[in-house]
C-alpha positions in Angstrom: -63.9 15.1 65.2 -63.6 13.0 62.1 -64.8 9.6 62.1 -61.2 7.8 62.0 -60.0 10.1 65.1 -61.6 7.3 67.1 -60.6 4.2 65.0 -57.0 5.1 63.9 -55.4 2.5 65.5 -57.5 -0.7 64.8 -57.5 0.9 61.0 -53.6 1.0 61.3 -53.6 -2.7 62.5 -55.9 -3.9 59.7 -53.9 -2.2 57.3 -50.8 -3.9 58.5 -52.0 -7.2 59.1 -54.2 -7.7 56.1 -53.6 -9.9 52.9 -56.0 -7.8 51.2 -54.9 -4.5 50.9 -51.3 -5.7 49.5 -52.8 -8.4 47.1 -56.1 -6.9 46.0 -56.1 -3.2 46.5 -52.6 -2.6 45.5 -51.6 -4.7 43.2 -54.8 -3.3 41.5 -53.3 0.1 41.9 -50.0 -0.7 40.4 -51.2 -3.3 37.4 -55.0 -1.9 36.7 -54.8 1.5 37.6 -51.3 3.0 37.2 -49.3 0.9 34.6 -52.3 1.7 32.4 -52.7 5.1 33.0 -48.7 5.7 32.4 -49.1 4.0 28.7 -47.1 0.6 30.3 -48.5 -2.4 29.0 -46.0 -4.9 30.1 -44.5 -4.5 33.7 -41.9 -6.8 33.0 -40.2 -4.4 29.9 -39.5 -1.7 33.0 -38.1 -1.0 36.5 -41.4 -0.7 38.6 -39.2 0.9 41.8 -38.8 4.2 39.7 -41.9 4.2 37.5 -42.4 7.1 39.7 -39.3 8.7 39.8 -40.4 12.5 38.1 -43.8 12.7 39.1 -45.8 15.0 41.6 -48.5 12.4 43.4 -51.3 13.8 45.6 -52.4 10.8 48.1 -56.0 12.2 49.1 -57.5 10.2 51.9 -53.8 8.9 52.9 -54.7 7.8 56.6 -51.7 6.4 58.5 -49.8 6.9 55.0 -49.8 3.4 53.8 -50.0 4.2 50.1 -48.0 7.3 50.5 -44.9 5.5 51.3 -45.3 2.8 49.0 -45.7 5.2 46.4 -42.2 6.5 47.4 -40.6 3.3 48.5 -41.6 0.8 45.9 -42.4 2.9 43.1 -39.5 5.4 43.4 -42.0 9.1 43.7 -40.0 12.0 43.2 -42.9 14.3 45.4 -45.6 12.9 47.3 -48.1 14.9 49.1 -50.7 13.2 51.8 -54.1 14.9 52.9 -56.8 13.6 55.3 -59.1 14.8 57.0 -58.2 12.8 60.4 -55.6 14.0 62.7 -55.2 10.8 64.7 -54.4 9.3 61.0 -51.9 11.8 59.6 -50.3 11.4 63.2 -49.7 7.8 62.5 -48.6 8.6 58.9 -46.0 11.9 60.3 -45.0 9.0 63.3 -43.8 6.8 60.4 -42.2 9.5 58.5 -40.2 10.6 61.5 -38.5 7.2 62.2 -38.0 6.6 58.7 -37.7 10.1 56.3 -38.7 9.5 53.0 -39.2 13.8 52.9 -43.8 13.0 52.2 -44.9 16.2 53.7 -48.7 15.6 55.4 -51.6 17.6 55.9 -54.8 17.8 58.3 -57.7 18.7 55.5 -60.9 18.2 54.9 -60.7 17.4 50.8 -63.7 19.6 50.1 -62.0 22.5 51.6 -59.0 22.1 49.5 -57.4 25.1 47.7 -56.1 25.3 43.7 -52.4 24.2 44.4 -49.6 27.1 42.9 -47.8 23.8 41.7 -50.1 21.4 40.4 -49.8 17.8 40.5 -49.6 14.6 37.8 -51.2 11.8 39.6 -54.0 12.2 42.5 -54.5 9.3 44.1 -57.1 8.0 46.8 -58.5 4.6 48.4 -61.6 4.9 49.6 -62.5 9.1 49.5 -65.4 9.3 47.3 -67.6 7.0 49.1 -67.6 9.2 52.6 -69.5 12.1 50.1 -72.8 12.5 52.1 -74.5 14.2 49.2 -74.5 14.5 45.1 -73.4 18.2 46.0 -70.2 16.7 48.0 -69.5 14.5 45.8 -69.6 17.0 42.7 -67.5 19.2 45.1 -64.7 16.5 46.1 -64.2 15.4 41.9 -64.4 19.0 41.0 -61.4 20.1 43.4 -59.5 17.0 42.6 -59.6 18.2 38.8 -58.1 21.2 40.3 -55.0 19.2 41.8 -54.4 18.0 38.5 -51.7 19.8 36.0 -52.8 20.3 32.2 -50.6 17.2 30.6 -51.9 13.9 29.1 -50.5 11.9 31.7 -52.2 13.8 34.5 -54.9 10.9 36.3 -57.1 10.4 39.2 -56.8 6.6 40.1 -59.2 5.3 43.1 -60.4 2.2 44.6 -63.6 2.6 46.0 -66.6 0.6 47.3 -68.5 -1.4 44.3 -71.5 0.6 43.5 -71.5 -1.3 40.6 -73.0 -4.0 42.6 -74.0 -2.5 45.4 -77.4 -5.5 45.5 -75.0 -8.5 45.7 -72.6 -6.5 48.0 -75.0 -4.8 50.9 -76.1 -6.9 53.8 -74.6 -10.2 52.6 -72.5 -12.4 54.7 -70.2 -13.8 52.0 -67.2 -11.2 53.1 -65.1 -13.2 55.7 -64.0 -9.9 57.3 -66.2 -7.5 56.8 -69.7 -6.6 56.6 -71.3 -3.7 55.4 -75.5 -2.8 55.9 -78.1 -0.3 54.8 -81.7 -0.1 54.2 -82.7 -1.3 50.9 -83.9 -0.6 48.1 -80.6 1.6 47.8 -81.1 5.4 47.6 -78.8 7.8 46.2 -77.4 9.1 49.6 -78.2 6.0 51.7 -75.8 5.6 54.6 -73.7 2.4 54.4 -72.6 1.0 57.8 -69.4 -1.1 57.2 -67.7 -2.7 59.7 -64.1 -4.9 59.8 -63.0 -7.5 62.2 -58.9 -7.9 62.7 -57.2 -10.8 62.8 -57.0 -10.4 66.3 -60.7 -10.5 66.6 -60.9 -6.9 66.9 -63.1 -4.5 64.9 -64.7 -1.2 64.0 -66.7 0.2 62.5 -67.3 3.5 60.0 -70.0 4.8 57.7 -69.6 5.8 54.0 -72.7 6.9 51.6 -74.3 5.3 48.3 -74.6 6.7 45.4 -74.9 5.0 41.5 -72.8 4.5 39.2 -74.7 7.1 37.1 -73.8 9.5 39.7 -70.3 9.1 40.2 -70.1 8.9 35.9 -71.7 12.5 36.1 -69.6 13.9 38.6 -66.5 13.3 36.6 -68.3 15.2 33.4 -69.3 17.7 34.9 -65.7 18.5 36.6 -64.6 18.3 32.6 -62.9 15.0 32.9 -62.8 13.8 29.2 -62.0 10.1 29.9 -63.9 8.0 33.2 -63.4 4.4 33.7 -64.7 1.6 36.1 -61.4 -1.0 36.8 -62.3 -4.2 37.9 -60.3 -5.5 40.9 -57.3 -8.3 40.2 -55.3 -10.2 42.7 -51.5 -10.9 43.1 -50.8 -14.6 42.4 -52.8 -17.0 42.9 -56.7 -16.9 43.2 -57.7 -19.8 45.0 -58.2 -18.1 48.0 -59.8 -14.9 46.2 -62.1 -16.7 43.9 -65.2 -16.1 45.9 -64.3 -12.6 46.7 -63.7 -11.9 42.6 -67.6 -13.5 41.8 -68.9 -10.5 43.6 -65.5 -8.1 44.6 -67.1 -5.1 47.3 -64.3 -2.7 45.2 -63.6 -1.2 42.2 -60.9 1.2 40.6 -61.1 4.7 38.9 -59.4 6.1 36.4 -59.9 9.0 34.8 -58.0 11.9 32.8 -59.4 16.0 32.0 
């Protein structure tokens, strides 16, 4: 049973209820992550709602199919794809696309044990996959078979947010997060287990266990997968950053983006 099987719903509710996944983790995806990685350097000179509109998108790590349908609702997807390993998860996300079609087709897969698609796709997507790799070998594994999602053309990127192992010291084990928590022995190990839990707003919370590894690492998993262009993208936030301006000194995520 995968780890989410047992969490899906107070992981659905967060993902509803919370401030932060709309004004940090997606507006990042759109503004830091996408925009950029489509050549658009100035949302305001296009129509966002079909920036979309002829790609192929692969949502890996899709859940309850949060990002999947924004990527077809607000950002006008012509085919989107979602894959996770939990099937409590993908039968939120098949729930949602039952009582509102948007024609996102969903599987029940384990990423590693993904197969080199007949028709290949622009943009891969995923929030928070590469972080549940429990060993350099995994995580080799999971960046080499996304590659293999990817078509041959210019435009073709992996975009992620992830946890911040880029500073993991001021991240672990601290108390500054409001809503969440995360723990693990230190000095940090490559392959150190990371407990991380969340509380709802209704006072509710769970918990789930993802893995550490450096920056270094992840940097040499992309290479050596033959992706020509890797980058760390900081975090923003939608309007303003009062109430974010603690959370931006030390943010516990960071993009990807990267191109073969």
């Amino acid at each position: 049973m995968a780890q989410y099987d047992e969490i899906a719903e107070k992981y659905l509710a967060y993902k509803l209820h919370s401030s932060f996944c709309e004004n940090v983790e997606y507006y990042t995806f759109v503004h830091r992550l996408l925009l950029p990685a489509l050549g658009i350097k100035d949302a305001t000179t296009i129509d966002v709602k079909n920036v979309l509109a002829s790609y192929r998108v692969l949502d890996l790590a899709c859940g309850g199919g949060y990002l999947t349908r924004k990527l077809k609702e607000e950002l006008g997807c012509e085919d989107v794809v979602g894959v996770d390993i939990s099937a409590n998860m993908i039968a939120i996300a098949r729930a949602s696309e039952e009582a509102h079609p948007l024609g996102i087709v969903y599987h029940v897969l384990d990423v590693l044990n993904l197969v080199k698609p007949e028709k290949k796709f622009d943009i891969v997507v995923a929030f928070y996959l590469l972080n549940y790799a429990k060993t350099i070998d995994e995580l080799d594994r999971m960046v080499y078979i996304i590659g293999e999602q990817l078509n041959d053309r210019d435009q073709a990127h992996f975009l992620s947010i992830t946890l911040n192992v880029r500073d993991s010291e001021n991240i672990i084990n601290s108390d500054r997060y409001q809503n969440y928590r995360c723990e693990a022995e230190t000095p940090l190990v490559d392959g150190a287990q990371i407990k991380n839990m969340q509380i709802n707003s209704d006072g509710s919370s769970f918990s789930y266990t993802t893995y550490y590894f450096s920056r270094t690492i992840y940097e040499q998993a992309f290479q050596k997968a033959g992706f020509k262009h890797f980058e760390w993208v900081p975090v923003t936030v939608a309007g303003a950053i009062d109430k974010y301006e603690d959370f931006l000194k030390f943010p516990d995520v960071i993009g990807i983006l990267a191109h073969k």
